[in-house]
C-alpha positions as a Markdown table, in Angstrom:
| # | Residue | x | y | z |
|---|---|---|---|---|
| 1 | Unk | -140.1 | -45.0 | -130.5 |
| 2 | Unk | -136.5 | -44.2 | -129.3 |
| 3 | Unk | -135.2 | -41.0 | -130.5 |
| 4 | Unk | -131.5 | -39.9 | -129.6 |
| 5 | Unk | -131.0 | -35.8 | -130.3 |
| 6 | Unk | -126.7 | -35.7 | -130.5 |
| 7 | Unk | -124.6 | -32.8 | -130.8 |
| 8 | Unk | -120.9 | -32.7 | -131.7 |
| 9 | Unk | -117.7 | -29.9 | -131.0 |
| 10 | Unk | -114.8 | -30.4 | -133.1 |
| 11 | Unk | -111.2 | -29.0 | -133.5 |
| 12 | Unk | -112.3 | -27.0 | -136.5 |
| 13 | Unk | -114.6 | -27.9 | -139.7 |
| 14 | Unk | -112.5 | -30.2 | -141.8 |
| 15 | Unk | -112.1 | -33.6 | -141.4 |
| 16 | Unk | -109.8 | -33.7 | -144.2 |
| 17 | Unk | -107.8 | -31.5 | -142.6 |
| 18 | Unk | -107.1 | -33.6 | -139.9 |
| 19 | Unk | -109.8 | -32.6 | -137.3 |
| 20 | Unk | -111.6 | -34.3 | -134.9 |
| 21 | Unk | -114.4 | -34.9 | -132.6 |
| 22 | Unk | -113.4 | -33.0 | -128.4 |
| 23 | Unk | -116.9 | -33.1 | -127.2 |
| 24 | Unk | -120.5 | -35.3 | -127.7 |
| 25 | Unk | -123.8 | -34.8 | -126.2 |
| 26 | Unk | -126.5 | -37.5 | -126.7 |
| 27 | Unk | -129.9 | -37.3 | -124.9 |
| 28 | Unk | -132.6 | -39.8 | -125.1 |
| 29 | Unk | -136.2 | -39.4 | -125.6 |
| 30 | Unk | -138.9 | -42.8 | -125.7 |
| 31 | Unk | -142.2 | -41.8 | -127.2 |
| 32 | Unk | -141.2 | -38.3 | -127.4 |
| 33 | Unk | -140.9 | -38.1 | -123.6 |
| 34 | Unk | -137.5 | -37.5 | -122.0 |
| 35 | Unk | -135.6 | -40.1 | -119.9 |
| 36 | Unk | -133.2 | -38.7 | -118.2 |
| 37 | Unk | -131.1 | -41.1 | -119.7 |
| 38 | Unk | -127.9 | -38.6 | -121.2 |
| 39 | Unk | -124.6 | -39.1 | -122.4 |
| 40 | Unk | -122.0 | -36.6 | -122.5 |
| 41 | Unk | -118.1 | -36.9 | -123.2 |
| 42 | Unk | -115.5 | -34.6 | -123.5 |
| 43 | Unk | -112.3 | -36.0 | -125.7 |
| 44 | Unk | -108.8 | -35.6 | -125.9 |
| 45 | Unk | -108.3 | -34.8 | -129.4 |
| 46 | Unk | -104.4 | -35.0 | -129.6 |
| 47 | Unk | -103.9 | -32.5 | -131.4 |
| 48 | Unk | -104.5 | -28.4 | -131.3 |
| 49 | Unk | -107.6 | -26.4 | -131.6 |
| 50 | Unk | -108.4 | -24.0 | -134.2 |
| 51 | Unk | -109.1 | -20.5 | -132.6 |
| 52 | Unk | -112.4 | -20.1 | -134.4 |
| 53 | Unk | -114.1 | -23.3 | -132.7 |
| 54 | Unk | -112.5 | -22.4 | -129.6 |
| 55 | Unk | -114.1 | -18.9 | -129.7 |
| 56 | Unk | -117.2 | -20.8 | -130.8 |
| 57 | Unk | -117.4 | -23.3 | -127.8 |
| 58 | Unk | -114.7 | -22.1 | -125.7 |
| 59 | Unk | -113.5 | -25.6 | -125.1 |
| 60 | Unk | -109.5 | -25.6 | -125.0 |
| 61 | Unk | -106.7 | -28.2 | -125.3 |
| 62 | Unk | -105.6 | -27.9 | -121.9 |
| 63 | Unk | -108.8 | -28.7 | -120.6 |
| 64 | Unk | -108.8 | -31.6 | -122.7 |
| 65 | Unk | -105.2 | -33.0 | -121.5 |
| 66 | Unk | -106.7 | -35.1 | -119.1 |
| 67 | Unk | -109.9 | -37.0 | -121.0 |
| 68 | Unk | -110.1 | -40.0 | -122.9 |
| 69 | Unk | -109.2 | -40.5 | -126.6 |
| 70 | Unk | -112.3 | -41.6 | -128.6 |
| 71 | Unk | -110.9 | -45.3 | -128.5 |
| 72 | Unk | -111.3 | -45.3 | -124.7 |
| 73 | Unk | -115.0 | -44.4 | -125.1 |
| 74 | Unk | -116.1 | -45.9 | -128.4 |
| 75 | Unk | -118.0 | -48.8 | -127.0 |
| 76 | Unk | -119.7 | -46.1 | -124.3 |
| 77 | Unk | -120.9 | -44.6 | -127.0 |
| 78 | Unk | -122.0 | -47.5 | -129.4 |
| 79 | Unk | -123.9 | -49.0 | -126.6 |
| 80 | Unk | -126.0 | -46.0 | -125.9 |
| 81 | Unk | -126.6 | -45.4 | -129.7 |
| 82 | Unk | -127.3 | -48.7 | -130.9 |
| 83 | Unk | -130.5 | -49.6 | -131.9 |
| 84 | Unk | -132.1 | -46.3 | -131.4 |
| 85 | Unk | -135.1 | -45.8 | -134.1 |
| 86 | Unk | -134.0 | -42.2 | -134.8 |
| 87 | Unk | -131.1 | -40.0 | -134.2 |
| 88 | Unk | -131.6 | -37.0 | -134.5 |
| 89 | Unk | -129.2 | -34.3 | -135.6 |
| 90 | Unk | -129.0 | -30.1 | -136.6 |
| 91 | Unk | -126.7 | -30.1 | -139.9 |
| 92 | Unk | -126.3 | -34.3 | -139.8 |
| 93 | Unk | -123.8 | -34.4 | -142.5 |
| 94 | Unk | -121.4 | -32.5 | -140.5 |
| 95 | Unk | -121.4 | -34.5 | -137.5 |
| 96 | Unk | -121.9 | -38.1 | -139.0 |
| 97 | Unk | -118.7 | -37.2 | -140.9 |
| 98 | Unk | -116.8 | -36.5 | -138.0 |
| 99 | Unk | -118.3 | -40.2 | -136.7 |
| 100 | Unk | -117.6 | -41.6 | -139.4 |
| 101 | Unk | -113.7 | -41.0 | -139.1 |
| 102 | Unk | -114.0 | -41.1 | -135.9 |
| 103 | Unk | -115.3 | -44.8 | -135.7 |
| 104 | Unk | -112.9 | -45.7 | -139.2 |
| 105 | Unk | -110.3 | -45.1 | -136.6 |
| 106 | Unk | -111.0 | -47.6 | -134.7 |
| 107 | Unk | -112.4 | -50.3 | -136.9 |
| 108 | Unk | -115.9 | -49.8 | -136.7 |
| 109 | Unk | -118.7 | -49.6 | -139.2 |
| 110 | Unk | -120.5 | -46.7 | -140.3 |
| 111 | Unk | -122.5 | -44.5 | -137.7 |
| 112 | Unk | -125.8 | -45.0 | -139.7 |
| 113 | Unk | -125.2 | -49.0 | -139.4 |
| 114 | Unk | -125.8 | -48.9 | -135.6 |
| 115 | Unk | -129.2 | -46.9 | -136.0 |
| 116 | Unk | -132.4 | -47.3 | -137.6 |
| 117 | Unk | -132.1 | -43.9 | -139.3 |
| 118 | Unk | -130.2 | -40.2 | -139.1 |
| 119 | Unk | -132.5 | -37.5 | -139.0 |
| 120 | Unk | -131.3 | -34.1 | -140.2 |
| 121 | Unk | -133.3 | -31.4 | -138.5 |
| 122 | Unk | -131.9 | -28.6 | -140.5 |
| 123 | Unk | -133.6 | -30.0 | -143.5 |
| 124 | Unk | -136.7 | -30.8 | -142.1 |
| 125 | Unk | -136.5 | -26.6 | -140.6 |
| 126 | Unk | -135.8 | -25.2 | -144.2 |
| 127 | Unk | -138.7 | -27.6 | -145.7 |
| 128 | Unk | -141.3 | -26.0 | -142.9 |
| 129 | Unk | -139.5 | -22.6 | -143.8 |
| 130 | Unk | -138.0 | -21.8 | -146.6 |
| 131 | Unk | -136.1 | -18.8 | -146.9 |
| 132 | Unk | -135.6 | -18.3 | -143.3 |
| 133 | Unk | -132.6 | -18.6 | -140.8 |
| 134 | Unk | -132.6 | -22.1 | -139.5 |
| 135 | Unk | -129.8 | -22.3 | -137.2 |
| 136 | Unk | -130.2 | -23.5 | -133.9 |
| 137 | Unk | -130.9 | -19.9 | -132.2 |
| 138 | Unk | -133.4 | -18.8 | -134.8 |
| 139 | Unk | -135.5 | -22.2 | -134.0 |
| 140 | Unk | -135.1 | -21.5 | -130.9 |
| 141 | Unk | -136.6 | -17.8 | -131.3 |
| 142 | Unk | -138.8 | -18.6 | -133.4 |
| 143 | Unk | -140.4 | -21.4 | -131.8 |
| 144 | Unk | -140.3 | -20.1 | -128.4 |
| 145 | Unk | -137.4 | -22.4 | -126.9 |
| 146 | Unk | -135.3 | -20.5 | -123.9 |
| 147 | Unk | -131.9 | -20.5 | -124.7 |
| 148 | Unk | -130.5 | -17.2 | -122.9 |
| 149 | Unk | -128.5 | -19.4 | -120.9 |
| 150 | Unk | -126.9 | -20.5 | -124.0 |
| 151 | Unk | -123.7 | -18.2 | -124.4 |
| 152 | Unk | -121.5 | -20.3 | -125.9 |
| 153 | Unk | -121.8 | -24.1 | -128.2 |
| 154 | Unk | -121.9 | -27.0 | -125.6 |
| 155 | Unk | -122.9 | -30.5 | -127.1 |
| 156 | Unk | -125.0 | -31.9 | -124.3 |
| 157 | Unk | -126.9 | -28.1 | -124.1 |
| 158 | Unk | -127.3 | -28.1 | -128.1 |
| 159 | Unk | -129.1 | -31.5 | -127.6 |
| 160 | Unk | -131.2 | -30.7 | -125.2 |
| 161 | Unk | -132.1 | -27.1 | -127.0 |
| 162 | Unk | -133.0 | -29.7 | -130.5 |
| 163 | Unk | -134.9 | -32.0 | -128.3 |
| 164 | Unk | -137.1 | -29.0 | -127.4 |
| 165 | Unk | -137.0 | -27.3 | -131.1 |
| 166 | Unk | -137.7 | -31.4 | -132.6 |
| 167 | Unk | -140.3 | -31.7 | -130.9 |
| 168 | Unk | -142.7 | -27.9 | -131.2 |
| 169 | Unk | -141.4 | -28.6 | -135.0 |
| 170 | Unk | -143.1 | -32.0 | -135.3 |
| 171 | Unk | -145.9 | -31.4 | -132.9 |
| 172 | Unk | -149.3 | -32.3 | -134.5 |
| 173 | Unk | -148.3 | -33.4 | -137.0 |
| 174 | Unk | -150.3 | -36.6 | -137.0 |
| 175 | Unk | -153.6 | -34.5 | -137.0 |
| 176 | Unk | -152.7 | -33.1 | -140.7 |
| 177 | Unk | -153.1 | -36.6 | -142.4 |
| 178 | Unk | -156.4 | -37.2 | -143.3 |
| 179 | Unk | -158.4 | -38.4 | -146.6 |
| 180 | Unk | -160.2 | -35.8 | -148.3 |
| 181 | Unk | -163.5 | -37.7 | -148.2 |
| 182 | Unk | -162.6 | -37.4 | -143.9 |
| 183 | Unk | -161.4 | -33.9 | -144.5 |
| 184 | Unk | -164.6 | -33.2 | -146.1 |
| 185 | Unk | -167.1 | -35.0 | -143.2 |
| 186 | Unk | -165.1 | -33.1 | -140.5 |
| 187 | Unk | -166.1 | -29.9 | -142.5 |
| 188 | Unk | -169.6 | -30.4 | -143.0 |
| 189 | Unk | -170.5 | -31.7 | -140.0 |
| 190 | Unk | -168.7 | -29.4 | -137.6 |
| 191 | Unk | -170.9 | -26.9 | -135.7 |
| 192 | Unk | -170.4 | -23.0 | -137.1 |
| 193 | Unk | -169.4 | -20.8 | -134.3 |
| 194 | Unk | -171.1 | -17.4 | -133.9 |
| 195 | Unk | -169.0 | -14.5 | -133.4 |
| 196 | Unk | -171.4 | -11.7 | -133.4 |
| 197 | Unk | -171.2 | -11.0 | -129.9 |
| 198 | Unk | -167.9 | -10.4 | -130.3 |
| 199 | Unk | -166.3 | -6.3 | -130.6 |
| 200 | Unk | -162.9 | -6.2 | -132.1 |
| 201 | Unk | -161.3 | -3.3 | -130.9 |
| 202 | Unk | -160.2 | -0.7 | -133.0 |
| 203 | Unk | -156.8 | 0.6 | -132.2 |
| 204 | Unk | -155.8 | 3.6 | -134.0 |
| 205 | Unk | -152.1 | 5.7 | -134.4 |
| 206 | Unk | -150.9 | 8.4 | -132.1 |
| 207 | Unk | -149.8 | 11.7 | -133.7 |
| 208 | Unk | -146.5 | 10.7 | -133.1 |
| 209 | Unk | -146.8 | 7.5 | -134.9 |
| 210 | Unk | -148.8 | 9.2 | -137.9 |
| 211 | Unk | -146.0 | 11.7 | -138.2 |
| 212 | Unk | -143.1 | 9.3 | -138.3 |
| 213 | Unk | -145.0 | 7.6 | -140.8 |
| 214 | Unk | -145.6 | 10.8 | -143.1 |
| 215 | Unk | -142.0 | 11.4 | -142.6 |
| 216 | Unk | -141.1 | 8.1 | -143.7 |
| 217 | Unk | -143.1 | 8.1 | -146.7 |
| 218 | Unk | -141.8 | 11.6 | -147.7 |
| 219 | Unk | -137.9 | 9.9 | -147.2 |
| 220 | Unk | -139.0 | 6.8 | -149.7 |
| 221 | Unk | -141.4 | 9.7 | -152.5 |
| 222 | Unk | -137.8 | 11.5 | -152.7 |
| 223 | Unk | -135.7 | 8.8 | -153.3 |
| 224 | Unk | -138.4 | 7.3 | -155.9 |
| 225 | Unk | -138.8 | 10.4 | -157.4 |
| 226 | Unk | -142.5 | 10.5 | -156.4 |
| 227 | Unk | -143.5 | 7.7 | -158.1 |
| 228 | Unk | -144.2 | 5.4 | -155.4 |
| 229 | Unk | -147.9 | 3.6 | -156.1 |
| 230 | Unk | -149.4 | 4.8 | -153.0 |
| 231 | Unk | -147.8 | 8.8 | -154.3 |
| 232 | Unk | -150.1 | 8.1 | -157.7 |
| 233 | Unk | -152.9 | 6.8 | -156.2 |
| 234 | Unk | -153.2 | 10.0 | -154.2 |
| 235 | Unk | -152.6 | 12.2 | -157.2 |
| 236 | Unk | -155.6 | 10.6 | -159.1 |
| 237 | Unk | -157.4 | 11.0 | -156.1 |
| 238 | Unk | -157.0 | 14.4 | -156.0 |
| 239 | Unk | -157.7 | 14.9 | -159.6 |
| 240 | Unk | -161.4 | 13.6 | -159.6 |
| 241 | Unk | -162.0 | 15.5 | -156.3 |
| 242 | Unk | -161.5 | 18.5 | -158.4 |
């Protein structure tokens, strides 16, 4: 299995305003191990950058002047994508459209025509949790990935980062799909654990804690007029005791 995780910057977030693609990161993983086998171009987009991608990955035209067009690198980069069983990308629509104009340009097909299939890792993060943030960061965060060395958007550094997200997302997955009558054997015949040896210890609050609690409570009571359920549950409390 040949999985590719890409990353794109742009001059701002309309292609149909004219934008286009000034950076692309690509990095390669075979049987969810990496290679070491990277790519990473910067481009010369001929035209200006918007100031809100610049302050988003800092890239600027005049660092640009001097690197290819995309037609100079088009067959760099079809070569390293073709074939691959899987690419991999945060928010696909986004980039593929970039791509896609990108490659119209010069009188190739379709990015999804040179790979087996586009995998959209932002939809696969809201599936596994919904309601959550699921930008790159929050994965990141939330699924222990170290990116404090990530102060700005860089498309070869995104890749890696999703590479690393990708793959604690996925991980055991494989393990989950079962039968039921399998699912049932496994729990019958498993051996039960005891646990009575075990103490649990019991941690209780300080009196600072306790009172910053109390004082919280008495904040919420007010503003609810003392009709919070934990406010009636004392009160009837307090009426059978007397």
């Amino acid at each position: 299995m040949r999985q590719i995780f890409l990353d794109t910057e742009t001059t701002g977030l309309e292609v149909a305003e004219g934008h286009r693609v000034i950076e692309i990161g690509c990095v390669e993983l075979v049987n969810r191990q990496p290679t070491g086998h990277d790519l990473h171009l910067y481009l010369n987009p001929e035209r200006d950058i918007d100031a809100g991608a610049q302050a988003v990955h800092g890239i600027t035209a005049e660092f640009l002047a001097d690197k290819p067009v995309f037609a100079d690198v088009a067959q760099q980069f079809l070569d390293f994508i073709q074939g691959a069983d899987e690419v991999i990308i945060h928010n696909a629509p986004f980039d593929v459209g970039f791509l896609n104009h990108e490659l119209q340009l010069v009188k190739q097909s379709g990015f999804a025509s040179h790979v087996g299939q586009v995998v959209d890792s932002l939809a696969l993060a809201k599936t596994r949790y919904p309601g959550k943030r699921n930008s790159l960061d929050a994965l990141c965060e939330r699924l222990e990935v170290n990116n404090t060395h990530r102060t700005l958007h860089g498309a070869l550094l995104d890749a890696r980062l999703l590479a690393e997200v990708y793959i604690r997302l996925t991980r055991g997955q494989e393990a989950l799909i079962m039968d039921h009558a399998q699912e049932g054997a496994a729990r019958s015949d498993a051996p039960q654990q005891d646990f009575s040896h075990v103490v649990l210890p019991v941690l209780t609050a300080s009196d600072a804690e306790r009172a910053a609690h109390e004082a919280m409570l008495a904040v919420i009571d007010k503003a609810s007029n003392g009709k919070t359920l934990w406010k009636s549950m004392a009160d009837a409390d307090n009426a059978d005791e007397a």
